[in-house]
C-alpha positions as CSV (number, residue, x, y, z in Angstrom):
1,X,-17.6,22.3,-11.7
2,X,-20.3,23.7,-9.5
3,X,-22.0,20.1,-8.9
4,X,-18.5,19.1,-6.9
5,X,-19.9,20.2,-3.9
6,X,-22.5,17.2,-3.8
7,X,-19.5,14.5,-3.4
8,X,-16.5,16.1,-2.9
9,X,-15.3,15.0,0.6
10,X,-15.7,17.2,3.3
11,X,-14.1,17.6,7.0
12,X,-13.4,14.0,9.1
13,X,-15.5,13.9,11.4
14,X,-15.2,11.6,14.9
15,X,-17.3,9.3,16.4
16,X,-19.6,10.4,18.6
17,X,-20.1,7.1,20.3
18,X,-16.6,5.5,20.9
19,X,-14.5,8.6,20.5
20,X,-12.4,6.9,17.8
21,X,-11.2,8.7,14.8
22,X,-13.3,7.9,12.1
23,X,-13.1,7.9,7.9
24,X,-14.1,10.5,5.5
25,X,-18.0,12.0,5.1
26,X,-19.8,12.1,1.8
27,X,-21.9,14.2,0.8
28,X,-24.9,12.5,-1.2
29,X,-24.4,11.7,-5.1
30,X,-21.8,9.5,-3.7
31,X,-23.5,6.4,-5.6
32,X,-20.2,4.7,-5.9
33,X,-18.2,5.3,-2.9
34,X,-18.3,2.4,-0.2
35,X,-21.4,3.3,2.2
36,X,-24.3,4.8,2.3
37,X,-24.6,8.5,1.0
38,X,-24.0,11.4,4.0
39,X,-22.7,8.2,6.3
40,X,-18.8,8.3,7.7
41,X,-16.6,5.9,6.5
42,X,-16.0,3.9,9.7
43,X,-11.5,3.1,10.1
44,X,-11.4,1.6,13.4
45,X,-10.4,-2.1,13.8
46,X,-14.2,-3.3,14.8
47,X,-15.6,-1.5,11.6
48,X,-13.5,-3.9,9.0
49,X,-15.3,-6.9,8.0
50,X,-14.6,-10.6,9.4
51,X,-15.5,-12.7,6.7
52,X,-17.6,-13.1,3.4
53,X,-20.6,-15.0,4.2
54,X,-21.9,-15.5,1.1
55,X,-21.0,-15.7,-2.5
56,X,-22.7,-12.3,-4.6
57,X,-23.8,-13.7,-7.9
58,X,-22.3,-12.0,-10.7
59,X,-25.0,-12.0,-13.9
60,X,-23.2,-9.3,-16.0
61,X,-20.7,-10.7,-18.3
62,X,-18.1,-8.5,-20.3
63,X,-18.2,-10.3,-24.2
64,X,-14.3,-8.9,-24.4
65,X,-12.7,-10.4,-21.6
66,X,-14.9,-12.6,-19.8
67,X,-15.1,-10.1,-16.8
68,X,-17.8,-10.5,-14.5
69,X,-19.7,-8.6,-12.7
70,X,-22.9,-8.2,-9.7
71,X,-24.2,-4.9,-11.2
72,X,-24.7,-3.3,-14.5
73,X,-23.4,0.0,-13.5
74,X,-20.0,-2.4,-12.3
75,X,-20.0,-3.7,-15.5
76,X,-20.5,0.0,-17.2
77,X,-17.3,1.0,-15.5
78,X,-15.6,-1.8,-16.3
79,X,-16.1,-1.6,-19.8
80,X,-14.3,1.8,-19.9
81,X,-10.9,-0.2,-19.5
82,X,-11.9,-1.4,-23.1
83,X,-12.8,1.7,-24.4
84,X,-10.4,4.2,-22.6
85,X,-13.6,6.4,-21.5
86,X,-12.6,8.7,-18.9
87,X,-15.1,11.1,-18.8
88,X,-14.5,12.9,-15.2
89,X,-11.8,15.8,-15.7
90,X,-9.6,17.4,-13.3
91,X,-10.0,21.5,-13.6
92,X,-6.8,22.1,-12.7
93,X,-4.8,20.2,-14.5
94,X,-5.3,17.7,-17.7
95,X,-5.7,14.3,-15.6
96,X,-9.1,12.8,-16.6
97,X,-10.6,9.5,-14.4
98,X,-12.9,6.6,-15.5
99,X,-14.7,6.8,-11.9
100,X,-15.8,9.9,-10.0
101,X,-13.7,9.0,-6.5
102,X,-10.4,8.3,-8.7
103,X,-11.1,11.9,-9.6
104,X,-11.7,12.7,-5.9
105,X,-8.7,10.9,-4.8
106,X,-7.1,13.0,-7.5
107,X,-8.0,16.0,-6.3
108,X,-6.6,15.4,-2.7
109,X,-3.3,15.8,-4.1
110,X,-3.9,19.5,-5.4
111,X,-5.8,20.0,-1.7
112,X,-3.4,18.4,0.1
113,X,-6.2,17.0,1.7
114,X,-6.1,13.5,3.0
115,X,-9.2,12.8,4.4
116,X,-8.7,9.0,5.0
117,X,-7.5,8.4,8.5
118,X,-7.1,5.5,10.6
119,X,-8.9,4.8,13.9
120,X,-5.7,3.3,15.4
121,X,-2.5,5.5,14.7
122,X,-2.1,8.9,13.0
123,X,-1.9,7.4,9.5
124,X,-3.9,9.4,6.8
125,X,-3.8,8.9,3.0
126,X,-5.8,10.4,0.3
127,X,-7.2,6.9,-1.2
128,X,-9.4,4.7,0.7
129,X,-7.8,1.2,-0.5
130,X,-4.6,2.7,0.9
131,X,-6.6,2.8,4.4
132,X,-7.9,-0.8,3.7
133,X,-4.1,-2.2,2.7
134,X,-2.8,0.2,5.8
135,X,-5.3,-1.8,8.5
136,X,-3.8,-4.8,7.5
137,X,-0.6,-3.6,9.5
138,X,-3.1,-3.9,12.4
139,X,-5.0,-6.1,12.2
140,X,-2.5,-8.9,10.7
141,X,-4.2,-10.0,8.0
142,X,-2.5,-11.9,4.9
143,X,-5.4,-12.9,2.4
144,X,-3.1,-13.0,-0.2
145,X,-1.5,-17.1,-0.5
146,X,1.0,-18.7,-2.5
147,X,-0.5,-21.8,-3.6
148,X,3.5,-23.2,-3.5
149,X,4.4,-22.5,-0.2
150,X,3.3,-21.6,2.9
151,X,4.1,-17.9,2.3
152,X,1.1,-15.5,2.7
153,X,1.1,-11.4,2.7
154,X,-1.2,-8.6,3.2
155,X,-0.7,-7.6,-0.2
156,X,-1.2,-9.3,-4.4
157,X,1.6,-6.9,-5.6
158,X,3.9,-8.9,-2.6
159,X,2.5,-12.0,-3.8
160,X,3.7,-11.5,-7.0
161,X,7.0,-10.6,-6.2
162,X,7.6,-13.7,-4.0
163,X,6.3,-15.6,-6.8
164,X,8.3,-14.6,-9.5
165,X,11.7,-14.7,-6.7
166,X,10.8,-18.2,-5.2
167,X,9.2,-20.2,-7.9
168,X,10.0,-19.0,-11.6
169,X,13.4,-18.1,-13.2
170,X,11.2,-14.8,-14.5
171,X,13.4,-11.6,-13.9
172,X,11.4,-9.2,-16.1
173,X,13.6,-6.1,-14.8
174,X,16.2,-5.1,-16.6
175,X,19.6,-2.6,-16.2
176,X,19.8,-0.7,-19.2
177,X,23.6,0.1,-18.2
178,X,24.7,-3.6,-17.8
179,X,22.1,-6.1,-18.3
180,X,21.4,-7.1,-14.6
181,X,18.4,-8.2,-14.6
182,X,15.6,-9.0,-11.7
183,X,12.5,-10.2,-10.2
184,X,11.7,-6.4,-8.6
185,X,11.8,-3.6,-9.3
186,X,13.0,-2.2,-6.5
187,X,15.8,-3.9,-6.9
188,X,16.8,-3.0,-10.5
189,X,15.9,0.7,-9.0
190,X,19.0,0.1,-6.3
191,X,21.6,-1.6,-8.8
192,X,21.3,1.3,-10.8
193,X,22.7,3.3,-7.7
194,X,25.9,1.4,-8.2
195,X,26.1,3.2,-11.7
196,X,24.9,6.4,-10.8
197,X,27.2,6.7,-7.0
198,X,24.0,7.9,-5.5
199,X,24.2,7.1,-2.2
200,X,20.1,9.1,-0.7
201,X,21.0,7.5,3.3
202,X,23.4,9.6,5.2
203,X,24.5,9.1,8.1
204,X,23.2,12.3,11.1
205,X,26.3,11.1,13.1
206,X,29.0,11.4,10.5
207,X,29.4,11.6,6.7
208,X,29.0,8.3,6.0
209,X,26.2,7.9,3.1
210,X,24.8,4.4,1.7
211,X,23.1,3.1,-1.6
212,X,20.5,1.3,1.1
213,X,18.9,1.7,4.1
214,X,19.3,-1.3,5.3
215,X,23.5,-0.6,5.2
216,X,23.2,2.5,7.1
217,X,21.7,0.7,9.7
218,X,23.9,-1.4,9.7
219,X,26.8,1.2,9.2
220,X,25.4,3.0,12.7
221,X,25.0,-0.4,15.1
222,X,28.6,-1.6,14.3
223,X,30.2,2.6,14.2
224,X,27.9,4.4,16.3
225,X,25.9,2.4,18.9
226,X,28.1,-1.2,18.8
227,X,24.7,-2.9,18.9
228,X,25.0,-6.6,17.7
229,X,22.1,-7.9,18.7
230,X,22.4,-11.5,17.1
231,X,24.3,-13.8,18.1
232,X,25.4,-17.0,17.3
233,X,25.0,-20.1,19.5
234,X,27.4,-21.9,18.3
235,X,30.6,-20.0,18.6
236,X,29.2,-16.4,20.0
237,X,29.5,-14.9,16.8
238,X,27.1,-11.2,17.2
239,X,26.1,-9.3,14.2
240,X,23.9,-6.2,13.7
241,X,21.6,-8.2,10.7
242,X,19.5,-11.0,11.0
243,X,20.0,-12.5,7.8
244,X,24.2,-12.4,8.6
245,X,23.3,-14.5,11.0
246,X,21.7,-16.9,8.9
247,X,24.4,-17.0,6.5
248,X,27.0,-17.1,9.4
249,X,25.1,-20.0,10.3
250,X,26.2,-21.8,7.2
251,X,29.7,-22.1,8.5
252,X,28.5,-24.6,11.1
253,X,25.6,-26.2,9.1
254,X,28.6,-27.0,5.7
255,X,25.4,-25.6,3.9
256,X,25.7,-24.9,0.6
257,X,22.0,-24.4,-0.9
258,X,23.2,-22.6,-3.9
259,X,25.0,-25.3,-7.0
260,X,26.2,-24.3,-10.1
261,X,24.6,-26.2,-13.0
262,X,27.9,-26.3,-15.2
263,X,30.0,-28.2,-12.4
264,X,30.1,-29.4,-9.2
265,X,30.5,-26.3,-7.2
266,X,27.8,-25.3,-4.3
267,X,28.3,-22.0,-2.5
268,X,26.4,-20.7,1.1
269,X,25.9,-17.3,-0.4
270,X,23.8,-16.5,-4.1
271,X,26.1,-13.9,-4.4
272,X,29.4,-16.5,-4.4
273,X,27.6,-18.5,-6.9
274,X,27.0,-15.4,-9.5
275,X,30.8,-14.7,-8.8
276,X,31.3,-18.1,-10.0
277,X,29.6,-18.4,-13.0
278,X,31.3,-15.5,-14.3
279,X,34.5,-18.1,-14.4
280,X,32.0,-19.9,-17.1
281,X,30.5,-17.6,-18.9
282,X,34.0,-14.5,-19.3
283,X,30.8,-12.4,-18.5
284,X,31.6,-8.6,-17.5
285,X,28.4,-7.4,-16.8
286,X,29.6,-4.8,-14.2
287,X,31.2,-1.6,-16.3
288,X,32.5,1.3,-15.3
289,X,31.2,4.8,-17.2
290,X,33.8,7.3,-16.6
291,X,36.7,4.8,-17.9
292,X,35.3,1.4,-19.2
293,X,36.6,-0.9,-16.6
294,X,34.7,-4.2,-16.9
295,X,34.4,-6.5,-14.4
296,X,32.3,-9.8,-13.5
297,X,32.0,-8.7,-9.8
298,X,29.3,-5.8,-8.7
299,X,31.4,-5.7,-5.6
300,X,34.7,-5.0,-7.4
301,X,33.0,-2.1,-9.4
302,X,32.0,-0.2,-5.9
303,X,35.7,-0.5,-5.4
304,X,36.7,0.7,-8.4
305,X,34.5,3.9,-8.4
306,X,36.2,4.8,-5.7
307,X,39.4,5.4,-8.1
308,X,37.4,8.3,-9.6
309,X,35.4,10.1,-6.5
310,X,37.8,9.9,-4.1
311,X,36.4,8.4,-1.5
312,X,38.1,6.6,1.5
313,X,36.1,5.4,3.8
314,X,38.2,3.9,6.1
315,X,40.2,5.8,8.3
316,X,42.6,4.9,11.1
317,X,41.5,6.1,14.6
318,X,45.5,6.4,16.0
319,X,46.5,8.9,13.0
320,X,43.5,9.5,10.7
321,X,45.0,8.1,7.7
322,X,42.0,7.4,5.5
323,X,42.4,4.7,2.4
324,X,39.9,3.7,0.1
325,X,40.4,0.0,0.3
326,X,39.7,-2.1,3.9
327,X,42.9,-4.6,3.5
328,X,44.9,-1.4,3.3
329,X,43.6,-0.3,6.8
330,X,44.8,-3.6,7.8
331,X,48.2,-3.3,6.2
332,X,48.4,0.3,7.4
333,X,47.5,-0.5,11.3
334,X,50.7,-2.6,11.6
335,X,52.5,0.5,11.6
336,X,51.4,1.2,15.0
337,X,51.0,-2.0,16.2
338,X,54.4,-3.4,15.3
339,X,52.8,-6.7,13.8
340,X,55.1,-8.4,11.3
341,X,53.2,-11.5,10.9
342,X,55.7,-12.8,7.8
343,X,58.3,-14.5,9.0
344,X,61.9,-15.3,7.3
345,X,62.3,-19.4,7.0
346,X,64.8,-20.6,8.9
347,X,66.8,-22.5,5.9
348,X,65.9,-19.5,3.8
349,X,67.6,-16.6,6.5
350,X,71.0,-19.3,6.2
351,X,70.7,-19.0,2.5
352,X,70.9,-15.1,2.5
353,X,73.7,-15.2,4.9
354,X,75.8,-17.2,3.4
355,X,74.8,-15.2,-0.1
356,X,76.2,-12.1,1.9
357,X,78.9,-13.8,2.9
């Protein structure tokens, strides 16, 4: 492992002419690492390229797979996804790498060493196509299309995702526990929280914990700060979520995007319609493992678990009651209130005198 000193990366370095932080320094043998051996790696904004002016010809042709290439030596590593080659070795553990800088990216995380770092915040990363997705966030570019819709992103793995959600019924994901299936992963990754009760996001105010980020957010605008900072212009409805906006906005609209293809019924909300079809299908896909309780609803299986944790997280600020179940806050609160919003019937009260009588 002696020779890793002629292209393992060393300090970053800065630019001596503008002063802004620059990429990582090679050292030479660096033959296939982007620029020129014992050059920096330029990160600022003004050192990524504008455009491609002009098509590279590509004479190499993989017989296997049709792959082509500009270079023989791209087409020599190329070939090793055929033939599983990885000839560079890590010494300190058993990884092994087709191309000498995965290995050097490999190393960085033994090193800790991220010598990547961007010219325009204090972003560093080990890789140097993480820099090149990470200046994207800068510099706003979106190369990647959809050729369906006007949707673009700064990254293919995006583009995929948005394909499979948007324009194909593909859901390749699958919940081993209940079937749910999806176009993400991610998401698969969440649902299995509500199988699992992990709930990562706590709350540094109180104990309130959550499955997603985006519902402790939530949870601290409308507990914590009161921010609601949409509103509605119709009827001055606030929320702390954009896209409860957008469904609130349905209200007004009598938009129901979302039909079910068995009968006539059209919801506002996906998640209405998947309640729905369950009245087709008898489908249970929601179980519970402690007990076996079944139910069609992902919702009513949150509210279930609570039956074996223990949790209640609502609580009554007058007395500090606590109940697992929101309606029974509602009920509860009418104890200091004095509401009695069910009223006798007139005829009725008459009836149960006279019964009395």
């Amino acid at each position: 492992m002696a020779e890793a000193s002629n292209w393992y990366p060393t300090s970053v370095p800065e630019n001596p002419y503008d002063r802004s932080p620059v990429g990582v320094l090679w050292d030479k043998g660096a033959s296939d690492i982007e620029g020129q051996p014992g050059q920096p790696i330029e990160t600022s904004l003004d050192s990524q390229p504008k455009t491609h002016t002009a098509k590279i010809k590509k004479p190499y042709l993989c017989e296997q797979c049709g792959y082509r290439a500009s270079s023989k030596s791209a087409l020599s590593y190329h070939m090793r996804t055929h033939t599983g080659e990885k000839p560079y070795k890590c010494h300190i553990c058993d990884y092994s790498a087709a191309r000498r800088n995965r290995l050097a990216n490999h190393l960085a995380k033994h090193t800790g060493e991220k010598p990547y770092r961007c010219g325009e915040c204090p972003y560093r990363t080990t890789q140097s196509y993480d820099l090149t997705k990470h200046m994207r966030s800068h510099t706003g570019e979106k190369p990647y299309k959809c050729d369906q819709c006007d949707y673009s992103t700064a990254y293919k793995s995006c583009l995929d995702v948005h394909h499979r959600a948007k324009h194909t019924d593909e859901k390749p994901y699958m919940c081993g526990y209940c079937g749910y299936r999806a176009a993400q992963k991610a998401t698969v990754f969440i649902h299995m929280r509500t199988h699992t009760g992990e709930k990562p996001f706590k709350c540094d105010i109180c104990d309130y914990s959550a499955a997603q980020k985006t519902t402790l957010d939530g949870h601290v605008a409308a507990k914590h700060t009161g921010e609601k900072p949409y509103m509605c212009g119709e009827c001055g409805y606030r929320t702390t979520h954009k896209s409860h906006l957008s469904l609130h906005m349905r209200t007004h609209t009598g938009e129901k995007p979302f039909k079910c293809d068995q009968c006539s019924y059209s919801a506002a909300q996906k998640c209405h319609l998947d309640n729905h079809l369950a009245t087709h299908t008898g489908e249970k896909p929601y179980m519970c493992e402690q007990c076996g309780y079944r139910t069609p609803w992902r919702g009513h299986l949150s509210l279930h678990m609570r039956t074996h944790t223990g949790e209640k997280p609502y609580m009554c600020t007058e007395c500090g009651y606590r109940t697992a179940w929101k309606h029974h806050l509602f009920r509860h609160m009418r104890t200091h209130t004095g509401e009695k919003p069910y009223k006798c019937d007139d005829n009725l009260r008459q009836m149960m005198l006279a019964f009395k009588d």
